[in-house]
N, C-alpha and C positions, 0 to 999 in steps of 0.2 A: 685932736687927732681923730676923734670918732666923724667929726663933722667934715674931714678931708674925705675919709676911708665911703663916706655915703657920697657922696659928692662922685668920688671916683664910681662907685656902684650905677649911679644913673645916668653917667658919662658912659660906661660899657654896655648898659640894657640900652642907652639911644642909638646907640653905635648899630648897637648888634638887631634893633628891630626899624633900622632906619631901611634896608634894603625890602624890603617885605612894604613897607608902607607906599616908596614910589613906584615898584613894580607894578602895584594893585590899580594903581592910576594909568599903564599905559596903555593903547588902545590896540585891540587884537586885529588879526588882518583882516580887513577890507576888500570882497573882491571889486572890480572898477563895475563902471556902468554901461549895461549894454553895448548903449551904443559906442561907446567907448572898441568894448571887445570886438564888434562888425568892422572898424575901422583899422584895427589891428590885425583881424585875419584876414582881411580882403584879398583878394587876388594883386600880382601885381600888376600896372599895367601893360598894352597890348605895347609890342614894341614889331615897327615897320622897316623893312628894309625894300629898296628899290634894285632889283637885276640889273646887271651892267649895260645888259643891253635896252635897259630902260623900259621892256616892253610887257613885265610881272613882277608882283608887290607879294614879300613874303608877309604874310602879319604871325606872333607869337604870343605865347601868352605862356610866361615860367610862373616858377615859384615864388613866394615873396620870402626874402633871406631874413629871416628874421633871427636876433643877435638876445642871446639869455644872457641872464647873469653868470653863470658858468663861465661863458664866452669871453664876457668880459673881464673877469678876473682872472683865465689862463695868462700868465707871463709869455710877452710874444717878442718878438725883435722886428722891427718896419726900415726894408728895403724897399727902395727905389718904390714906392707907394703901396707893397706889397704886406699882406700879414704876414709871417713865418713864426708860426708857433714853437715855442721853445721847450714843447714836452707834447711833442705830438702823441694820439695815441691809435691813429692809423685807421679810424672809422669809414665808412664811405657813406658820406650824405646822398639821397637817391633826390636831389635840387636839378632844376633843370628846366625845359621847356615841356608844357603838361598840352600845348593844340599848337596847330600850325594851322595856315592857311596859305593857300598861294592862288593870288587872284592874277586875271590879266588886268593889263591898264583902265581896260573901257570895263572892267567889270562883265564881261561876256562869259568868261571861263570860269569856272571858281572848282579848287580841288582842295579838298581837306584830309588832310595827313593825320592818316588815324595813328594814335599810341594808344600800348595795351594799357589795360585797367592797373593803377599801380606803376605803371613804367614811366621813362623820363629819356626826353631828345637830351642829347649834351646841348651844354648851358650857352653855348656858340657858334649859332648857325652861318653860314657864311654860303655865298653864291658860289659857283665853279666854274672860271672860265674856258672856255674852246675856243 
């Protein structure tokens, strides 16, 4: 009986300092490698549109959307290719286009659309036709 009752005693003490032993083993966080980080903040690329009338090139240059873990663990519902979050909580991202440029064809013109410091073009520029 005595040789059960120890038995059981070393079965409890493994039990109970087995959490403590594999914890001690695992590895604390890591931040990535530089260049790692450079590649992740970059800007997005430059994105070009042609005028209808063919005859000036908007060029842009937004934000880059970059998606957290937060993000991805919100519960969302996906229509027609759309996100809709399913517990929105009404934020406004200030995402968007951060330069513009509007050249002509032959490159003879060139006009750059200043934004303030901090501001942001909506994220969808589009031509106006006449």
């Amino acid at each position: 009986m005595i040789n059960v009752s120890y038995r059981r005693f070393l079965l409890a003490v493994c039990l109970v300092l087995s959490p403590f032993t594999s914890g001690s083993a695992q590895l604390t966080y890591q931040s990535p490698p530089a260049d790692l980080v450079k590649v992740l903040e970059a800007p997005a690329n430059p994105v070009t549109s042609v005028s209808p009338n063919r005859q000036w090139v908007l060029v842009t240059v937004s934000d880059p959307r970059s998606i957290t873990i937060s993000d991805m663990a919100d519960s969302a519902y996906y229509l027609g290719g759309s996100k809709i979050r399913a517990n929105p909580d009404y934020r406004v991202e200030n995402i968007g286009i951060r330069s513009a440029t509007v050249s002509s064809i032959d490159g003879k013109i060139v006009r750059n659309l200043e934004v303030p410091a901090g501001g942001r073009i909506g994220s969808a520029a589009a031509w106006s036709v006449k």
